[in-house]
N, C-alpha and C positions, 0 to 999 in steps of 0.2 A: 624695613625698606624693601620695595620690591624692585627689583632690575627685571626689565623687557630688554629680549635680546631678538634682533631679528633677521630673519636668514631670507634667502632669495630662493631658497630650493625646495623641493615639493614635498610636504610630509603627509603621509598618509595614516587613517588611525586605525585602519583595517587592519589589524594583523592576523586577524584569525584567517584571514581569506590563506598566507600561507598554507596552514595545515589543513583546506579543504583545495587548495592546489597539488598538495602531497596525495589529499584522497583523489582525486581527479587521477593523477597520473598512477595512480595501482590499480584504480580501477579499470584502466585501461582507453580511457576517453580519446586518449590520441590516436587510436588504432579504429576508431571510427569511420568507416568506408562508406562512401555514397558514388555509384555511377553517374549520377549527374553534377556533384558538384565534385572541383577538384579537393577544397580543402574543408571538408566538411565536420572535421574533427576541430578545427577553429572555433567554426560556428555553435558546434555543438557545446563546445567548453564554457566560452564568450556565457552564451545564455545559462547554463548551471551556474556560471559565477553569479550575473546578474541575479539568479533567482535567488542563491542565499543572502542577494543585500536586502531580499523583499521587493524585487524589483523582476515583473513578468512579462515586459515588453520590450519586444527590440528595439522598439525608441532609445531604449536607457543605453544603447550602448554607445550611444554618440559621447556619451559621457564618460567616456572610459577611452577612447578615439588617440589619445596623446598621453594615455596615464602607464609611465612607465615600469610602475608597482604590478600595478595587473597584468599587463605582457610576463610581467619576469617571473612572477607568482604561479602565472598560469601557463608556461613553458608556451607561451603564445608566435611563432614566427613576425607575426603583427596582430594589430587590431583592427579588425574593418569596419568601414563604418556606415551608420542604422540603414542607410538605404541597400549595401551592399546586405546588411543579415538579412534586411528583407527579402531580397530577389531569393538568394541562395534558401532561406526557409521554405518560399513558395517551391522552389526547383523540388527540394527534399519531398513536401508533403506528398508528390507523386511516389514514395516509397516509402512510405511511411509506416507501416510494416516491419520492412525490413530495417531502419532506422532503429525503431522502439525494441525490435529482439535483438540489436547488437546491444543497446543501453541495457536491456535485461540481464547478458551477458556477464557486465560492467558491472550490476548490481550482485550476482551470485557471485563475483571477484572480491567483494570486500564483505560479504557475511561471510562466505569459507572463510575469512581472516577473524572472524569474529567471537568470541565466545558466546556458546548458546546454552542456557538451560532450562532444563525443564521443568514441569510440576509431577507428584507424584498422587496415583489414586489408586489404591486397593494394594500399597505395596508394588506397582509399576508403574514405572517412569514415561510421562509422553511428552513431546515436542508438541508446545502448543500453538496453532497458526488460527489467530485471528482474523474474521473477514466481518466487515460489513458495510454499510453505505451512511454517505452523509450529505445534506443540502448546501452547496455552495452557493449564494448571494449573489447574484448576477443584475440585480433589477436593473430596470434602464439600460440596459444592453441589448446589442441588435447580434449578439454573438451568435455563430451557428450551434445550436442545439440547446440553447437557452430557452425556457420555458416554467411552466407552473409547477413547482417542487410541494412535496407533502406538507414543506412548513409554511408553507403560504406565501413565498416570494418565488418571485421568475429566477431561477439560477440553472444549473447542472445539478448532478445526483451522480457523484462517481463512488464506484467501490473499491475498496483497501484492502488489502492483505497484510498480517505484522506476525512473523515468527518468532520462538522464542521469549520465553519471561521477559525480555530485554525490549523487544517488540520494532525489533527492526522491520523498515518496509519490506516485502517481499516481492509486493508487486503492485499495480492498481490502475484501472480503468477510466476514465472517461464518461460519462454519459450522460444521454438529456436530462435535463430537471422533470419530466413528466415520465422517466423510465421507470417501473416496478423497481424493486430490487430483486426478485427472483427472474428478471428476463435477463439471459444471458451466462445466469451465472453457476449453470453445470459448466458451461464452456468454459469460464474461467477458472473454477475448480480443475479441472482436464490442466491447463496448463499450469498450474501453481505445483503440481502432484509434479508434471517433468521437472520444476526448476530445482525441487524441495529432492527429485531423486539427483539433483549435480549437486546441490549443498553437498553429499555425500555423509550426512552426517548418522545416517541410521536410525536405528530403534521403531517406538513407536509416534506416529504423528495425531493428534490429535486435534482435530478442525472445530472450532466453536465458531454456531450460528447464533444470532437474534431471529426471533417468528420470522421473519418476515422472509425468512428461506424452507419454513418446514412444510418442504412438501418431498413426496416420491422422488422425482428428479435430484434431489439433491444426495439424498440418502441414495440411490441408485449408483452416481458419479461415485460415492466415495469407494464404496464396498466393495467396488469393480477392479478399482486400483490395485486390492492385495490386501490381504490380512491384519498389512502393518498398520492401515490408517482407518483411523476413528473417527466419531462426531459427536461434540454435543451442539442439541438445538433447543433452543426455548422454543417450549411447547406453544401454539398456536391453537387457541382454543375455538377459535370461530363461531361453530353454534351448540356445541358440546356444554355439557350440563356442567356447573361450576360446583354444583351440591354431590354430584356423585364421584368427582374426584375427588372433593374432600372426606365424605364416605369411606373413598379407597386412603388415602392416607392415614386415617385415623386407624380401620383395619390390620393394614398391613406396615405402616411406617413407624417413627421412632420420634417421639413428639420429646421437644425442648422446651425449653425456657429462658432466651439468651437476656432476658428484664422482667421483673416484675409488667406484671400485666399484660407483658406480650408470650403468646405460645406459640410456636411453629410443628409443622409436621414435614415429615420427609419420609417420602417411597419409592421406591426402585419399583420398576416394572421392566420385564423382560419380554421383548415382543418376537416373532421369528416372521420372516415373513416366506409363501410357499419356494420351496429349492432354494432357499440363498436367506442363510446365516446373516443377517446383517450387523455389522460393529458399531452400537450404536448406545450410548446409554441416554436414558432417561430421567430424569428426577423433578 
């Protein structure tokens, strides 16, 4: 027999949202300052919650308006509602800036909490920090900076940073769907190298690229940083002869056989390039 029992009071089935209101407040979200708005650590929370429901518009917060699980979850003084997140968003984007390096902040607060490890090559241990870009789906949007993406639909093309085996976010960008992937992003190398020196966690770091960053520029930004930090890049072959690299592996590399029928070869090449040592492996 089944018994229905029913109650007049609000149940909610979100319970995970606690433990990402635990993370919110170590990360420091409440201590969110904005000169324009007064309470913009609200706002800023309000929207992280909504976005781990899957939900990225401030519209969604009218939905949350009277829900007194999410105030208390989210050490919220209230909840405002979608017309107020809007005003106050717009106020913010004039510092917007300054906004995203306090949330940077926020984020270097709960990797230091975090265990990180590494991979090992040749007998030394590096921190390995992946970056690279990917097409988000925007079609039929009139969003600003939406446009024609490499995979053939109008979206954005933001870049990612993930530290660590574990592959925590470290950081990531924004940007049009018709941006390269190499525009911009010595600059953002520049500042992953400060965040990655507050982790405080030492040793060596090791950057891995896709082609689609191997150039000068890139390899320049790293090597500049200090001796601790590395890169691999997939080679980018462009108009380079595909028969004389194999040539060279055959020569000089160390040929397997991880299946019948299939052989692979592997070569190191060590390049220098003039006055400046570059940390750089190849294969």
């Amino acid at each position: 027999m089944i018994k229905i029992q029913t109650t007049k009071e609000n149940i909610e089935s979100k319970g995970g949202l606690f433990l990402a209101g635990k993370v919110a407040i170590t990360a420091g979200l409440k201590t969110i300052k904005s000169a324009l708005v007064a309470n913009a650590a609200a706002v800023i929370i309000s929207m992280y919650a909504l976005m781990l429901e899957g939900k990225s518009t401030f519209e969604s917060a009218g939905e949350k308006r009277y829900s007194r699980f999410f105030k208390e979850v989210f050490e919220l003084p209230f909840v405002y509602a979608k017309e107020t997140v809007r005003l106050y968003l717009e106020k913010m984007s004039d510092e917007a800036d300054e906004i995203i390096n306090q949330l940077r902040e926020s984020n270097i607060k709960i990797i230091q909490k975090a265990p990180l490890h590494g991979i090992w090559i040749d007998n030394k241990q590096y921190l390995p920090v992946d970056i690279d870009t990917l097409a988000m789906d925007n079609s039929k949007s009139k969003k600003e900076g939406v446009s024609h993406t490499y995979r053939g639909f109008d979206g954005f093309h933001p870049i990612m940073a993930y530290v660590g085996k574990e592959g925590y976010m470290l950081d990531c960008e924004l940007r049009p769907g018709s941006q390269h992937c190499q525009k911009g992003t010595p600059a953002f190398i520049e500042s992953l190298i400060g965040q990655l020196k507050r982790l405080e966690k030492g040793g060596r770091y090791l950057f891995r690229f896709d082609s689609g960053n191997d150039a000068w520029e890139t390899l320049k930004t790293i090597a500049s940083a200090g001796k601790e930090y590395y890169c691999i890049i997939k080679r980018n072959n462009r108009r380079e002869n595909e028969a004389e690299w194999l040539e060279t592996a055959k020569r000089g590399g160390v040929r397997t056989e991880p299946r019948k029928g299939k052989k692979y070869g592997q070569a190191e090449l060590k390049r220098f390039i003039p006055r400046k040592e570059m940390n750089i492996f190849q294969r």
